[in-house]
N, CA, C and O atoms as a DFTB+ gen file, in Angstrom:
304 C
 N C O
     1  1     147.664      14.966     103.327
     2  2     147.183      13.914     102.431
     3  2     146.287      14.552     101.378
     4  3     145.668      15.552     101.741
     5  1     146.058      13.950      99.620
     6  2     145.690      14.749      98.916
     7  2     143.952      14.277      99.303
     8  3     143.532      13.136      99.494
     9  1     143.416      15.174      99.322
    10  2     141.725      14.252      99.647
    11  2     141.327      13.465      98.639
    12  3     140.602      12.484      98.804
    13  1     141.801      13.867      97.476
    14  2     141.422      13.010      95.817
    15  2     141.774      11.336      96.497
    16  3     140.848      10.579      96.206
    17  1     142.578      10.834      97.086
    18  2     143.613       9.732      97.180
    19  2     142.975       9.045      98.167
    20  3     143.214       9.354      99.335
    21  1     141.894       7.811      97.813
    22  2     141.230       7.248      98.956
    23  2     141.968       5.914      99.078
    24  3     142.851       5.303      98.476
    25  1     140.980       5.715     100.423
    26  2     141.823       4.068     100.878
    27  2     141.644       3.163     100.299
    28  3     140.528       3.083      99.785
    29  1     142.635       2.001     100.068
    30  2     142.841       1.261      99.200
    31  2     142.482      -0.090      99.774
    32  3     142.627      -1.128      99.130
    33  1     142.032      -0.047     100.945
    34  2     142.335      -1.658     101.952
    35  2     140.554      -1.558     102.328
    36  3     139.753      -0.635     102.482
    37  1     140.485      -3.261     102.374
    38  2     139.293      -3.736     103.167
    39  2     139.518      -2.927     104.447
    40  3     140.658      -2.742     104.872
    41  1     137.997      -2.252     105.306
    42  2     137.117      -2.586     104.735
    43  2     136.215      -1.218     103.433
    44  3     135.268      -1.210     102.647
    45  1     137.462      -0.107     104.011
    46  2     137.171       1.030     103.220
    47  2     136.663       0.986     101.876
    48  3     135.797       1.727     101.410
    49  1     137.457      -0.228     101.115
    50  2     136.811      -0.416      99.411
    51  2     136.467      -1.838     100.073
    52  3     137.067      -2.699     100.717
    53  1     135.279      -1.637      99.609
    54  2     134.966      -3.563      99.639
    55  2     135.589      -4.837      99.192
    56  3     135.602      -5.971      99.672
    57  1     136.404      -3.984      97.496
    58  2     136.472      -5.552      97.183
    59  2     137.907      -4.974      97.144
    60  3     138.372      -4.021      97.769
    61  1     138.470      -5.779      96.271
    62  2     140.222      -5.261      95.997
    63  2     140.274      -4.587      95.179
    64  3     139.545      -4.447      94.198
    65  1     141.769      -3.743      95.719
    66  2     142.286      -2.712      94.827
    67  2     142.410      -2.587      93.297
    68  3     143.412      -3.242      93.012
    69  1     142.057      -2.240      92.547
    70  2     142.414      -2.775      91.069
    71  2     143.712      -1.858      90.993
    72  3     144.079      -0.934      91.720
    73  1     144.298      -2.449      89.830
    74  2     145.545      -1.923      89.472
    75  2     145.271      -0.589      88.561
    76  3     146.243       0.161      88.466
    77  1     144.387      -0.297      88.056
    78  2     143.419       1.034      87.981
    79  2     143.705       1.756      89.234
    80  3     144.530       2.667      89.169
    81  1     143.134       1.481      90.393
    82  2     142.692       1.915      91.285
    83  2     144.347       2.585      91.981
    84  3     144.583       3.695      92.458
    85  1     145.166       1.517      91.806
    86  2     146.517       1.692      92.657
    87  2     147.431       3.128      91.915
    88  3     147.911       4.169      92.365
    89  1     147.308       2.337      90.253
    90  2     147.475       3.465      89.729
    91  2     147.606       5.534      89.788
    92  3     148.481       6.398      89.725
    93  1     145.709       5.403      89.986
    94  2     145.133       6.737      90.382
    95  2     146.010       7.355      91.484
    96  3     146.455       8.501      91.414
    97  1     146.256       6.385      92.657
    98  2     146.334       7.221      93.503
    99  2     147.993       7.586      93.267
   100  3     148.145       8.807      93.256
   101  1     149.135       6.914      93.097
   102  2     149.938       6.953      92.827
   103  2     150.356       8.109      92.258
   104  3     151.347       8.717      92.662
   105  1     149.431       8.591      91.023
   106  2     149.444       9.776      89.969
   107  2     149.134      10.662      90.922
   108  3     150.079      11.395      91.213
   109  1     147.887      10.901      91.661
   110  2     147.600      11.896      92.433
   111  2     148.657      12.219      93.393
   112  3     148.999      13.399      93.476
   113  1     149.474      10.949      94.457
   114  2     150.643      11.423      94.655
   115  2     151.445      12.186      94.427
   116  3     151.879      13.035      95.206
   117  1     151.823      11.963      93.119
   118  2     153.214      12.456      92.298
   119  2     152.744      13.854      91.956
   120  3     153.660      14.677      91.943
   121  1     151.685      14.266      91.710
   122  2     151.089      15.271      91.623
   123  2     150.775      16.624      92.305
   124  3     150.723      17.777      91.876
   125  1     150.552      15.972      93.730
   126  2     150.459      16.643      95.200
   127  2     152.344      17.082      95.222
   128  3     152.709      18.241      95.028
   129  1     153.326      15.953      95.485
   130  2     154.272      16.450      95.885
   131  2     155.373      17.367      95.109
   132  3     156.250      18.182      95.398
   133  1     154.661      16.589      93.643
   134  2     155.498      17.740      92.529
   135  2     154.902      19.004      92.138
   136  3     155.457      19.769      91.348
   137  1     153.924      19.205      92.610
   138  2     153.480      20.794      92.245
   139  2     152.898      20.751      91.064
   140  3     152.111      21.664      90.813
   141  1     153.201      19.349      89.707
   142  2     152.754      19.750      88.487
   143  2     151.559      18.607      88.247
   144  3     151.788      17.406      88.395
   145  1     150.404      19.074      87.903
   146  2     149.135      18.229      87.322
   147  2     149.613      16.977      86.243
   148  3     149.455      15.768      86.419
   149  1     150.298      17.719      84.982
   150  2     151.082      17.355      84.095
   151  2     152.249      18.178      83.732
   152  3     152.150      19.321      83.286
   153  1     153.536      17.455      83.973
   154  2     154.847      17.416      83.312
   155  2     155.173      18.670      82.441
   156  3     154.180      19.199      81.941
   157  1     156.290      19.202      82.187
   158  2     156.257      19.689      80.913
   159  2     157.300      18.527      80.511
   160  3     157.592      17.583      81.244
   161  1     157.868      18.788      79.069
   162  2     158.422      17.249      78.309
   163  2     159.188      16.927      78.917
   164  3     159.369      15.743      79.199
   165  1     159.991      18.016      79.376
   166  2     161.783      17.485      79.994
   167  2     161.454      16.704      81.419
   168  3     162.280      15.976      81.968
   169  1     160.217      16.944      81.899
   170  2     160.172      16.263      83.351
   171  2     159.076      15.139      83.124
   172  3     158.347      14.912      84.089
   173  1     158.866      14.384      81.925
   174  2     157.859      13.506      81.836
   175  2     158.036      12.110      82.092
   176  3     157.144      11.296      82.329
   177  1     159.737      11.828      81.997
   178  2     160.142      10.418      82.392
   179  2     160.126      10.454      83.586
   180  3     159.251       9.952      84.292
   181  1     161.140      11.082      83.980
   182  2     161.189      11.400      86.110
   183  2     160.298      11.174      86.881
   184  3     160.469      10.825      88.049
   185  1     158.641      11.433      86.031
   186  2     157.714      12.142      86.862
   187  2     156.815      10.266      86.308
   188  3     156.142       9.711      87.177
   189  1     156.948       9.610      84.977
   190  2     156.083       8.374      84.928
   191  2     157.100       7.727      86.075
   192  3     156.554       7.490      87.153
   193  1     158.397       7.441      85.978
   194  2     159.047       7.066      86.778
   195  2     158.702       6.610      88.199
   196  3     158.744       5.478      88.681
   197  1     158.336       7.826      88.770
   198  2     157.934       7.803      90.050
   199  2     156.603       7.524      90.039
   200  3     156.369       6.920      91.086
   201  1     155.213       7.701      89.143
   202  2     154.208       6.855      89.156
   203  2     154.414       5.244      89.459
   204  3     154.125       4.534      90.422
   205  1     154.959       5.037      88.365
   206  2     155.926       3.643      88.393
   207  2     156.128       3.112      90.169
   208  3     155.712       2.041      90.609
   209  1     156.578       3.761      90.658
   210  2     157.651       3.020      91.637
   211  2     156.140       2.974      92.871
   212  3     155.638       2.000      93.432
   213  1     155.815       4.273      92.932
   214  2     154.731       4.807      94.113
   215  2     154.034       3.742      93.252
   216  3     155.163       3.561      92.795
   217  1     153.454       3.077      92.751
   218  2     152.065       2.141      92.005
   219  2     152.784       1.240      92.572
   220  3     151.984       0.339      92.822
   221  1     153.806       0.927      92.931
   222  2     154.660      -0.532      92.434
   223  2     154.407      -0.864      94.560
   224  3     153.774      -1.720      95.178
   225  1     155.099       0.078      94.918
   226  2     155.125       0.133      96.553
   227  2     153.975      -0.299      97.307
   228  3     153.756      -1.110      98.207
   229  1     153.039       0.881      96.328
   230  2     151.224       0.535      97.123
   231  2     150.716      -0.618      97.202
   232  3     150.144      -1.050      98.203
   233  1     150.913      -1.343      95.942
   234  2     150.598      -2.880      95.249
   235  2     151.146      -3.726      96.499
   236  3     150.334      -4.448      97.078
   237  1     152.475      -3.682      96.950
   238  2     153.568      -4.098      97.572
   239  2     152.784      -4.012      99.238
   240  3     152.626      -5.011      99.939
   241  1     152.499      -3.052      99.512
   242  2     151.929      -2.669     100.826
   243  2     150.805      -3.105     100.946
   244  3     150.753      -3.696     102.024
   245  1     149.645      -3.151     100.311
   246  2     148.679      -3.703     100.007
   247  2     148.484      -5.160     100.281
   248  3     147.612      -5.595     101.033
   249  1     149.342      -5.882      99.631
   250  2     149.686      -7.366      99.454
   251  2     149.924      -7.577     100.768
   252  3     148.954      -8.210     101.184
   253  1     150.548      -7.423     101.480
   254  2     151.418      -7.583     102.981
   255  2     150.629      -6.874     104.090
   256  3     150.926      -7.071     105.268
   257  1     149.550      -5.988     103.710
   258  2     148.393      -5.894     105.252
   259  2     147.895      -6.719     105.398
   260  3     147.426      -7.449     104.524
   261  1     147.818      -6.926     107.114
   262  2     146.702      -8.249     107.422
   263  2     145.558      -7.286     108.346
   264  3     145.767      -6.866     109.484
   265  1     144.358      -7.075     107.560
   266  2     143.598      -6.136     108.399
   267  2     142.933      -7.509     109.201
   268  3     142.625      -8.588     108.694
   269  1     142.807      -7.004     110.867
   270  2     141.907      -7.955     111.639
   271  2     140.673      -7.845     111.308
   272  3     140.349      -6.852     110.658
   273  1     139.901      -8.611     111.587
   274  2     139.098      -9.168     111.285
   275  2     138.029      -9.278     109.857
   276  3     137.008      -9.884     109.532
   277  1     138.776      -8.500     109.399
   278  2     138.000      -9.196     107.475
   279  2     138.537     -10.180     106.789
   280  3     138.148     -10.578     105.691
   281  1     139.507     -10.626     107.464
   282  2     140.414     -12.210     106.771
   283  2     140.694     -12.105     105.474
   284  3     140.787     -13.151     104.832
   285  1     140.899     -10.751     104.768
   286  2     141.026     -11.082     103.495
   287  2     142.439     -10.499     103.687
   288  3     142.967      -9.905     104.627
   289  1     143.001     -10.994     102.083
   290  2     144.292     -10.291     102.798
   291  2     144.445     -10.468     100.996
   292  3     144.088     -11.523     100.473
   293  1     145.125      -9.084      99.984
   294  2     144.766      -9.234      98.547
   295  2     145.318     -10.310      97.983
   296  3     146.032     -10.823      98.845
   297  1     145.359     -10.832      97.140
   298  2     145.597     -11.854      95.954
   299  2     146.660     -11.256      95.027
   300  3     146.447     -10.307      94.272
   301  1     147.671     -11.818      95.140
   302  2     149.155     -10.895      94.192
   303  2     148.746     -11.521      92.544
   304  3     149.432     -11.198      91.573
């Protein structure tokens, strides 16, 4: 796991994830598994692409935890 890439769920962040927040880690993802910080040109769609999808999933996963006992559960 990249250490940059913190938890996204009550009660680790207090309040909710921002889409900022989902963002970051997403990038740091794509980052860790592709080897590149930033892209060179030819790999810059491929690589927002998969920001894209990994942001899109987390959001997705996020939405659908039910952590016990903090009753919150995020707001889509």
């Amino acid at each position: 796991m990249c250490r940059s890439i913190k938890t996204l769920r009550p009660p680790a962040l207090p309040e909710e994830a921002t889409e900022a927040d989902i963002r970051a880690a997403a990038l740091q993802y794509v980052r860790k598994v592709s080897g590149f910080r930033a892209p060179a040109a030819h790999n810059q769609e491929v690589f927002e692409r998969a920001v894209e999808a990994i942001a899109q999933a987390t959001a997705e996963l996020l939405d659908g935890l039910e952590v016990r006992g903090a009753g919150v559960q995020r707001a889509s």
